[in-house]
NUDO-957934 format. One record per residue (C-alpha): residue number from 1; residue in one letter; z, y, x. Coordinates in Angstrom, 1 decimal, decimal comma. Each point is the difference from the previous one (the first is absolute). Layout:
N
NUM	A	Z	Y	X
...
END
This chain:
478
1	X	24,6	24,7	19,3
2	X	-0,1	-3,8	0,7
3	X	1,5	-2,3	-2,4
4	X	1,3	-3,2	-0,8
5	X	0,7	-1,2	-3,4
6	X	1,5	-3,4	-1,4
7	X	-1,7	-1,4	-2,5
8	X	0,9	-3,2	-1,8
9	X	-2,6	-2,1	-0,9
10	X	1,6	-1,7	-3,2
11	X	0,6	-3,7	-1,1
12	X	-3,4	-1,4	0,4
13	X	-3,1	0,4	-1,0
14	X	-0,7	3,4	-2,0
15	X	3,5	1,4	0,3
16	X	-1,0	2,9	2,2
17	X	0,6	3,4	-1,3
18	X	-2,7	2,5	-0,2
19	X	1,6	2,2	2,1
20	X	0,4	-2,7	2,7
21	X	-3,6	-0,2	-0,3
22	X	-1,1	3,1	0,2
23	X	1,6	0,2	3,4
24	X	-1,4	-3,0	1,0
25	X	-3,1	1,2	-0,2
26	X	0,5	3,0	1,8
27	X	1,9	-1,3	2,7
28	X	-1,3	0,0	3,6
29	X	2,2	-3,2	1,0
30	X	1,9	-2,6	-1,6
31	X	2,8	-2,2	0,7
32	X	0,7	-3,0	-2,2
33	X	1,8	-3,2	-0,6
34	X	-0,6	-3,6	-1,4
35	X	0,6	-0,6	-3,5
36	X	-2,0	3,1	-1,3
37	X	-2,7	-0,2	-1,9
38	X	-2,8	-0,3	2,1
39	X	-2,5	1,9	-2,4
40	X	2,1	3,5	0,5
41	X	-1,7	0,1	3,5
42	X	-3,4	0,6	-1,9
43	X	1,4	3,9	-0,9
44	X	-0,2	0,1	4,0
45	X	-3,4	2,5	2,2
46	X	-1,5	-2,5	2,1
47	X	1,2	1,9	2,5
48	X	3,6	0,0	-0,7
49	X	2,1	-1,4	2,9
50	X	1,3	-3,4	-1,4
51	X	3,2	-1,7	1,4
52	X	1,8	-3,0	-0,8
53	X	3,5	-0,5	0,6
54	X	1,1	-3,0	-2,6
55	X	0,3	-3,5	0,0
56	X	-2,8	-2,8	0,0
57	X	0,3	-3,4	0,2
58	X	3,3	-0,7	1,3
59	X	-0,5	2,7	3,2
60	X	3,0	2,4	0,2
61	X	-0,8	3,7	-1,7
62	X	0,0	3,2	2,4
63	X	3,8	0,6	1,1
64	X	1,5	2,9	-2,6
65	X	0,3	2,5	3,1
66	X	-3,5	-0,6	1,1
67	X	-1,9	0,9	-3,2
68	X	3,0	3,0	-0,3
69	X	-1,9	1,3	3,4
70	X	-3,3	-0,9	-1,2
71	X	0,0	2,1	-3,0
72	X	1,7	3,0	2,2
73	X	-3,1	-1,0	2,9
74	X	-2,8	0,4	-3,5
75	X	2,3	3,3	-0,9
76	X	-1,6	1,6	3,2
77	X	-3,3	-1,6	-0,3
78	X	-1,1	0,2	-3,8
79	X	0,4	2,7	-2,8
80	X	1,0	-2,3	-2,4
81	X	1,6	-3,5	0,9
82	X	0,9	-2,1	-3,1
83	X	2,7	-2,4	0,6
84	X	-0,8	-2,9	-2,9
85	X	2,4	-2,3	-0,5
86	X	0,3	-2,7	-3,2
87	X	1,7	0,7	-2,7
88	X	2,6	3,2	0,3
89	X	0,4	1,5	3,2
90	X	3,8	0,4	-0,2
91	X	0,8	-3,2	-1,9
92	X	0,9	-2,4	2,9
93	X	-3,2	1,3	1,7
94	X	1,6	1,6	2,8
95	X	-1,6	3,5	-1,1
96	X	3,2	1,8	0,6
97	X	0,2	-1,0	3,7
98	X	-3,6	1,5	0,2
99	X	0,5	2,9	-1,8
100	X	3,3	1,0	2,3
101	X	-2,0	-0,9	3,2
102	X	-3,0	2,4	-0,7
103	X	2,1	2,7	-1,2
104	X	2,3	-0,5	3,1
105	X	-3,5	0,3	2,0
106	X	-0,9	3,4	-2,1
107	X	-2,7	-2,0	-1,5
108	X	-1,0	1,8	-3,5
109	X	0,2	-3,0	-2,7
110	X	0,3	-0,9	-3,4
111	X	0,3	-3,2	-2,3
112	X	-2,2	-1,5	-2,8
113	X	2,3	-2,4	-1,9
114	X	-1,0	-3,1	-0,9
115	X	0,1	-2,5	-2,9
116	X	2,7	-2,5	1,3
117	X	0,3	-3,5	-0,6
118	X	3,5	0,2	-0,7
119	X	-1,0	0,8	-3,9
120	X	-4,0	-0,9	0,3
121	X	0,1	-3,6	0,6
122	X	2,2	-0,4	-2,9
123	X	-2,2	2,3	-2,2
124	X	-3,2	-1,9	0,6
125	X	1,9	-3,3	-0,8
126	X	0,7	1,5	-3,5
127	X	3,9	0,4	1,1
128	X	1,6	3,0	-0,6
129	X	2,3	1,2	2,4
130	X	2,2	1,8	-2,5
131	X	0,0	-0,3	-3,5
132	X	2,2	0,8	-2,6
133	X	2,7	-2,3	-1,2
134	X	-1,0	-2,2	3,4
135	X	-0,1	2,0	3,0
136	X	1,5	3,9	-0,1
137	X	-0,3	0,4	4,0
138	X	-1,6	-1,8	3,1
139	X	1,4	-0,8	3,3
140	X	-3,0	-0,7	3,1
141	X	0,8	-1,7	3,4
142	X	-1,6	-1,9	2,4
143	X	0,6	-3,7	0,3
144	X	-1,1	1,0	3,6
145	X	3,2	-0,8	1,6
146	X	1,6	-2,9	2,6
147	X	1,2	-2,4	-2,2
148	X	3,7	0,6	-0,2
149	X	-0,3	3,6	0,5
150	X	-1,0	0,5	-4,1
151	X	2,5	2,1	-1,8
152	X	-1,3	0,7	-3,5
153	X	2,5	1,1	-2,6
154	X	1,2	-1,4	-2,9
155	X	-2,5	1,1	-2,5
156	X	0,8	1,2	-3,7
157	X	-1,3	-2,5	-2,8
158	X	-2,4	3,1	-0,9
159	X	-1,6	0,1	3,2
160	X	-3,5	-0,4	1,4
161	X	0,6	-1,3	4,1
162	X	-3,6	-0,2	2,0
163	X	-0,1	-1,3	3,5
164	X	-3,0	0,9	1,9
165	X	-1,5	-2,2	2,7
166	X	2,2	-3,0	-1,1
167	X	-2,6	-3,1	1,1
168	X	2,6	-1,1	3,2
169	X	3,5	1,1	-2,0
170	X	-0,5	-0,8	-3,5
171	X	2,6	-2,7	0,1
172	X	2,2	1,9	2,3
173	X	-0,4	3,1	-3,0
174	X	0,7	-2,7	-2,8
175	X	3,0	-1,4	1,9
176	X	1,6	3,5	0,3
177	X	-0,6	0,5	-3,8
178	X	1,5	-3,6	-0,9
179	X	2,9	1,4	2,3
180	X	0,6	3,5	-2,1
181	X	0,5	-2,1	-3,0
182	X	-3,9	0,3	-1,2
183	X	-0,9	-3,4	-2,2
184	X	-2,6	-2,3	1,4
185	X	-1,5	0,2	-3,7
186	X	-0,9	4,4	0,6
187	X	-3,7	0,5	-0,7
188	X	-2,0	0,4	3,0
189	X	-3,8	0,5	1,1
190	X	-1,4	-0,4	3,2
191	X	-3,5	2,0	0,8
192	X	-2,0	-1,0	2,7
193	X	-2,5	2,7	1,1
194	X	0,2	2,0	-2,7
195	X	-3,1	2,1	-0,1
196	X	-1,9	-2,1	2,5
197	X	-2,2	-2,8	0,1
198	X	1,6	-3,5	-0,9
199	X	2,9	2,1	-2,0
200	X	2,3	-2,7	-2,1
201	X	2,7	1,0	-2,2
202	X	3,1	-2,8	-0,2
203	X	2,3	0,8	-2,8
204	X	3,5	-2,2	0,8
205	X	3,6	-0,2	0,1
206	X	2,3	0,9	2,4
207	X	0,5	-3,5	0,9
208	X	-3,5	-0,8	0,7
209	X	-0,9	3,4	2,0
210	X	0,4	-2,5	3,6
211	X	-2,2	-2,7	-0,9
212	X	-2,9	1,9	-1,7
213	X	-0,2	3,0	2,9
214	X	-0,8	-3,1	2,3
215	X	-3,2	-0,5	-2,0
216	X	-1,0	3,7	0,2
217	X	-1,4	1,9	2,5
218	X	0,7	4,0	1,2
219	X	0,9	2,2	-0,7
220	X	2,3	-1,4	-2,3
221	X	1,9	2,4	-2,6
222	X	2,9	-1,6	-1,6
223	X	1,1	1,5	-3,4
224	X	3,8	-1,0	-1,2
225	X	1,4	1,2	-3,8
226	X	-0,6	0,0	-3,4
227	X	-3,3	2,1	-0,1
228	X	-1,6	-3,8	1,6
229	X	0,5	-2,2	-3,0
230	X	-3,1	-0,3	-1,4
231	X	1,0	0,6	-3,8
232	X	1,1	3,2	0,7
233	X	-3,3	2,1	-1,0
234	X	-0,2	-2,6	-2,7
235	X	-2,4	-1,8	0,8
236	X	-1,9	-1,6	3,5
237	X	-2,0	3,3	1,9
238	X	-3,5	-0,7	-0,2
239	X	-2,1	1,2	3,0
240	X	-2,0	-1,2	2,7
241	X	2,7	0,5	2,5
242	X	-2,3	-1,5	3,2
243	X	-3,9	0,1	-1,5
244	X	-2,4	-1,5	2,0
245	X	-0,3	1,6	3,8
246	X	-3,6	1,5	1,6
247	X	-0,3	0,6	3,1
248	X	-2,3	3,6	0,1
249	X	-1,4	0,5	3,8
250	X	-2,8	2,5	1,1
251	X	0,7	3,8	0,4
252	X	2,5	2,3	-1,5
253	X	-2,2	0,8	-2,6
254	X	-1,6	-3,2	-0,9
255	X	3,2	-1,0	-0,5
256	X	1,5	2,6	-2,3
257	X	-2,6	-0,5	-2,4
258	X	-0,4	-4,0	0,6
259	X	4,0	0,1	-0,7
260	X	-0,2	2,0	-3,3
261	X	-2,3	-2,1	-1,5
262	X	1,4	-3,0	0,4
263	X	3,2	1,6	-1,2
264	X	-1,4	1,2	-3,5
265	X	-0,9	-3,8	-0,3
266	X	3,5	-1,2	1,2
267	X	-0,4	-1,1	3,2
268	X	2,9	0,6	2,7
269	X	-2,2	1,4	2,6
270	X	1,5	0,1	3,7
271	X	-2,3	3,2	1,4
272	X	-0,4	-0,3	3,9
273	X	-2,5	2,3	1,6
274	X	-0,5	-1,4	3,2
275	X	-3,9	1,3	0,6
276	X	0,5	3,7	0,9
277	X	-2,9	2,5	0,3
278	X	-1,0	1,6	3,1
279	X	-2,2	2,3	0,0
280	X	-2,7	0,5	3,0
281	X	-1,3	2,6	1,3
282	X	-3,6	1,2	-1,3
283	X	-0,5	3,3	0,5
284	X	-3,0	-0,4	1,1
285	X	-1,8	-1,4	-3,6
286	X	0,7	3,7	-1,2
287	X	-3,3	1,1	2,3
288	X	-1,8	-2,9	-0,7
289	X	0,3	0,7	-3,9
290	X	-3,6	1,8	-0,5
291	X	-1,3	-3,2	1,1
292	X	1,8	-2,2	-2,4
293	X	-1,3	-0,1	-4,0
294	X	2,3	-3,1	-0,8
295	X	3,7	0,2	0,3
296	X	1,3	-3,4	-0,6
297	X	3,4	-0,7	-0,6
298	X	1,6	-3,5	0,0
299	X	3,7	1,0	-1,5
300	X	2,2	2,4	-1,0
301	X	1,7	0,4	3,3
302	X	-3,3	0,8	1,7
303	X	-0,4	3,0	-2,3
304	X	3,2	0,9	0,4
305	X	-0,2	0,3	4,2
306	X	-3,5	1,7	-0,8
307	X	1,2	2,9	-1,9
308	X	3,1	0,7	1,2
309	X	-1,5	0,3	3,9
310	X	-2,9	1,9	-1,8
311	X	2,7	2,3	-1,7
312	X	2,0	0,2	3,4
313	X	-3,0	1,1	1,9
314	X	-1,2	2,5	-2,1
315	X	-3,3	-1,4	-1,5
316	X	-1,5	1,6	-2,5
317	X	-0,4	-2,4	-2,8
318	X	-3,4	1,6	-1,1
319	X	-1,6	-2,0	2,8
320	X	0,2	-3,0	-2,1
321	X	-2,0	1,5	-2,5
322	X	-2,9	-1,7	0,5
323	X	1,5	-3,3	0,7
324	X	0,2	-3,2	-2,0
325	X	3,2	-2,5	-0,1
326	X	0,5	-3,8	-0,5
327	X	3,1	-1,4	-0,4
328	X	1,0	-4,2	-0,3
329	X	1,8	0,2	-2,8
330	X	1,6	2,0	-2,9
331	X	3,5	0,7	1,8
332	X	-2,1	1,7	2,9
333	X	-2,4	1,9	-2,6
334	X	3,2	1,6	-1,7
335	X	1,3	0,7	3,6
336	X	-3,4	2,0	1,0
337	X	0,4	1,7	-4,0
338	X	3,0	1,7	1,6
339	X	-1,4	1,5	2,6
340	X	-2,8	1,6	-2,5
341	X	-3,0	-2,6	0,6
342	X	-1,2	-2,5	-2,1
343	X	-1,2	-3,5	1,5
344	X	-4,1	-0,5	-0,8
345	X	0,2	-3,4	0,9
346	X	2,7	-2,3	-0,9
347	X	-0,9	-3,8	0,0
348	X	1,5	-2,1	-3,0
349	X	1,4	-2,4	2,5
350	X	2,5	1,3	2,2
351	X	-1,4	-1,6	2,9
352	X	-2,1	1,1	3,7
353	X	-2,6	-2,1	-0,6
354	X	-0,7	2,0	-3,6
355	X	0,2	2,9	1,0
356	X	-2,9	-0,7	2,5
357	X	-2,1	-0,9	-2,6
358	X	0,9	2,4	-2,3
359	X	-0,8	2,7	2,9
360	X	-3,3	-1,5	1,1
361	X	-0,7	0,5	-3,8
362	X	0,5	3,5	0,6
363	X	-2,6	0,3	3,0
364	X	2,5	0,6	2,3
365	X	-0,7	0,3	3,8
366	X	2,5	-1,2	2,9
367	X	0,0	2,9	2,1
368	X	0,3	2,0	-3,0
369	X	3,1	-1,8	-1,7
370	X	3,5	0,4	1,8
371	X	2,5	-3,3	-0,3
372	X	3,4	2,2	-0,2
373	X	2,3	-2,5	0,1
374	X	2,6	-2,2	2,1
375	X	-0,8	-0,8	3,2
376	X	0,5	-3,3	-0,8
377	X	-3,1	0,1	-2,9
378	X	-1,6	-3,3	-1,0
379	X	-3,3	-0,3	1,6
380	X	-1,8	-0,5	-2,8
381	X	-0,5	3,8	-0,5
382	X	-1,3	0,4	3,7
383	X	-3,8	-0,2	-1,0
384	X	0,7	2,5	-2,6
385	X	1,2	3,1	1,7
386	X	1,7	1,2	2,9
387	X	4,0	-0,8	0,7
388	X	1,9	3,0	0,4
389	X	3,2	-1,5	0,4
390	X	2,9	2,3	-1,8
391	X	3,4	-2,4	0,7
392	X	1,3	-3,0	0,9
393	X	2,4	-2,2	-1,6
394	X	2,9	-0,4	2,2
395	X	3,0	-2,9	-0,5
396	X	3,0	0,8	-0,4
397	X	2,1	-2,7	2,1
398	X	3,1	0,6	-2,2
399	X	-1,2	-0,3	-3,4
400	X	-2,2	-3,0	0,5
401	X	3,0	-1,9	1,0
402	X	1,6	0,7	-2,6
403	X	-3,0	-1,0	-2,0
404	X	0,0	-3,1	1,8
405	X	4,1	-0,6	-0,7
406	X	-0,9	0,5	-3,9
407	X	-2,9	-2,1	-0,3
408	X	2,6	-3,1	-0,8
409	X	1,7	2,2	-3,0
410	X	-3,3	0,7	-2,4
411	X	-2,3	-1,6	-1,8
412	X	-2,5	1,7	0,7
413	X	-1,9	2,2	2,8
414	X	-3,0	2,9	-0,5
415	X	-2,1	0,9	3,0
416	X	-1,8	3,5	-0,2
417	X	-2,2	-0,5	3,0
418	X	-1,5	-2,8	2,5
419	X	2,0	1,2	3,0
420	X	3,5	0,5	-2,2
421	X	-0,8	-3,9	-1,0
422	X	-0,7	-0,8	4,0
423	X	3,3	2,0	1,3
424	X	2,0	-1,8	-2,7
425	X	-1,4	-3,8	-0,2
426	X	0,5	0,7	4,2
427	X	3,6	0,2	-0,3
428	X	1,2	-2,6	-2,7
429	X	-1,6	-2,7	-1,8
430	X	-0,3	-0,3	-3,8
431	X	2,3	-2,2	-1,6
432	X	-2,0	-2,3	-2,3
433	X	2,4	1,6	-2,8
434	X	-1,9	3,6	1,2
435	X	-2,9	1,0	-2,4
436	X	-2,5	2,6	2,3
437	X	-1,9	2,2	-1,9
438	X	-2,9	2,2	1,2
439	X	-1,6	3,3	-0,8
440	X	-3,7	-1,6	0,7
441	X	-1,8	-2,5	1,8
442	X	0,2	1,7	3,2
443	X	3,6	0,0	0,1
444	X	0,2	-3,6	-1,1
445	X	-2,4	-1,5	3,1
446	X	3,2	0,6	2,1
447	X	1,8	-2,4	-2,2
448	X	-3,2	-2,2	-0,5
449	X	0,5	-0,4	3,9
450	X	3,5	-1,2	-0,1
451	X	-0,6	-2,5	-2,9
452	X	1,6	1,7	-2,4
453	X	-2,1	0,5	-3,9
454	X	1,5	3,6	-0,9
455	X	-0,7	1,0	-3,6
456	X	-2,8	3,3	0,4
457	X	0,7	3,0	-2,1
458	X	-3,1	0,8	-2,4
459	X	-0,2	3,4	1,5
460	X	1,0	2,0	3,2
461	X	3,0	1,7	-2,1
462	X	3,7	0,4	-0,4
463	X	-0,1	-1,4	-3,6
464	X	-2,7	-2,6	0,7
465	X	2,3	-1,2	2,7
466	X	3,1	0,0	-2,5
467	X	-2,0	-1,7	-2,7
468	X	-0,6	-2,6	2,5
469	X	3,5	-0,7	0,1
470	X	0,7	0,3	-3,0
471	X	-2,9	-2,8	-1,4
472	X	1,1	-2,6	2,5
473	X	3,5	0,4	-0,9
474	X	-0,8	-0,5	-3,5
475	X	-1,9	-3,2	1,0
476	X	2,8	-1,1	1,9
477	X	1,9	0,2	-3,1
478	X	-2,6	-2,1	-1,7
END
């Protein structure tokens, strides 16, 4: 039976529940909105449907009964359709008007909840949204409202108020609260993009709510009672409320492990896979394989689109008992591991023009060494065997504008891959306030050709990239 569930995507970056993503990465198709983090859509197949129905830059969002007969259109199309929208799906998120229409169209759904805003943004400010002798209940709105159309209730003295999306209304909110009898001196906090790149956290008064949302930018959280003074834990919260933002691009994967590193050195990375793997068809290797001695495999995704094909078609894996294996690089070694094969050649730089020495070390012949690889290979490797082309990397459109769009927000930028740096660096321009760094040399040429000096990872690796980072922030701090 086809499905659609609603799953919300949290308050920013790592807020996703594990149950949303375990669905995520078994759904066939996904619709999502702005304002998610973009690193959930690295639990996605590469051949889930992916489609887009928020905001970007300042164009209108998908009208709330098109993507209501969107989702009912993927019910008929897709097994499973996930429905991800930011934060909660029934906190202002317009959920319940989805929900009713698939169930009025018989469509079979359910609904992940989400962690909302409307208590996270506050939490990862170090403001409690109820605490005792401060705050012993919570009221949430949305400043969302024509001005003059705001009707908020006179709230007890013992009460927490949060207004989400208050950027345009946060005087019209305040005046409303001046006009219930609130004092201009109530504790306030205003959090801008809580969870998200460029977060700030402005603790205030009542009286100054007006003037310091006009320095802040969305989505704005305004935060009005006691629970906002900052002596109220007893002393100032200590965190690194907005740490300093990486943007992670390649595939899926790269990214996933890219991102946890540079997490566990604490980094804000802002994951967005916009390289997806496509694999090609080579059906026809599996008759050539007597011939070949060498297998040589250029990343982990190769062996991935190897085996799996091999596994799909039936191959018995005894026919690669007499084979031998090279790999660029530990990541791709470990890969081939899992599969039951260990790499005889592995150079100790990560690089196409070492592994052509280190394989002409071995005696290898060309017609007896297969390339299996991308179809987009460097051609460094073509005197050393024959391409057997496995996948391609394909664009996605989407993601890389939103890559593009973030570029202005972080500090820094990692490319995975020549043609991720090419797709990217074709789209936007570095601000001089941008630091690129590389996985090798290869990768940084592209940059090289645009006049840019990106700092080079010491190794083709998640961690060597991360340690990259993290020794030029630490001379930047110097």
């Amino acid at each position: 039976m086809n499905r659609v569930v609603l799953v919300g995507a949290g308050c920013g970056r790592g807020l996703l529940t594990v149950r949303g993503a375990e669905l995520l990465g078994r759904c066939d198709c996904v619709v999502y909105d702005s304002l998610i983090d973009e690193s959930a859509l690295g639990y996605l197949k590469e051949d889930c449907k992916r489609i887009f129905v928020g905001k970007r830059a300042g164009a209108h969002s998908v009208p709330q009964s098109e993507i209501n007969a969107i989702l009912i259109d993927c019910a008929k199309k897709y097994p499973l359709t996930v429905r991800l929208k930011g934060g909660d799906p029934f906190v202002f998120g317009r959920g319940g008007e989805e929900l009713a229409a698939l169930t009025a169209a018989g469509v079979f759904c359910a609904v992940v909840p989400g962690v909302t805003s409307a208590v996270a943004a506050a939490e990862l400010a170090g403001i409690p949204v109820t605490h005792r002798g401060a705050a012993r209940g919570v009221r949430v709105y949305t400043a969302h409202a024509a001005v003059g159309e705001l009707s908020v209730p006179a709230p007890a003295e013992d009460e927490t108020l949060v207004f989400l999306m208050a950027k345009a209304n946060a005087e019209a909110v305040a005046k409303t609260l001046f006009e219930g009898g609130m004092s201009e001196d109530t504790p306030a906090a205003l959090l801008s993009k809580a969870g998200m790149v460029g977060a700030r956290a402005v603790r205030c008064t009542l009286g100054e709510v007006a003037a310091r949302a006009a320095e802040l930018d969305a989505p704005l959280t305004l935060v009005v009672g006691r629970v906002c003074a900052e002596d109220l834990l007893g002393a100032s919260f200590a965190r690194h409320f907005s740490a300093p933002a990486v943007l992670v691009t390649g595939t899926a994967d790269h990214v996933r492990r890219v991102s946890a590193a540079l997490e566990a050195r604490g980094f804000a990375p802002v994951g967005c896979p916009y390289a997806a793997i496509e694999p090609l068809p080579f059906d026809a290797f599996f008759s050539e394989l007597p011939r070949r001695r060498w297998l040589v495999f250029t990343s982990a995704n190769g062996a991935d689109v190897f085996f799996r094909r091999a596994k799909a078609r039936g191959v018995d894996f005894r026919a690669f008992g007499d084979k031998k294996f090279a790999a660029i690089g530990a990541h791709t070694a470990a890969r081939l591991k899992e599969y039951g094969f260990r790499a005889d050649c592995v150079p100790e730089s990560f690089t196409a023009a070492a592994l052509k020495e280190s394989l002409a070390a071995q005696g290898t012949k060309r017609e007896e060494t297969a390339l299996l690889r991308a179809e987009e290979g460097s051609a460094v490797l073509l005197d050393a065997g024959v391409q057997v082309s496995l996948y391609r990397i394909r664009t996605d459109e989407a993601a890389l504008r939103r890559a593009a769009e973030a570029v202005p927000s972080v500090k820094y930028v990692t490319f995975g891959s020549a043609g991720g740096a090419r797709a990217l660096l074709g789209k936007t321009t570095l601000p001089e306030s941008v630091i690129p760094v590389c996985i090798g040399e290869e990768t940084a040429k592209e940059l090289y050709a645009k006049g840019l000096r990106p700092v080079v990872a010491k190794a083709c690796t998640a961690e060597a990239i991360a340690d990259a980072v993290a020794e030029t922030e630490e001379i930047c701090r110097d």
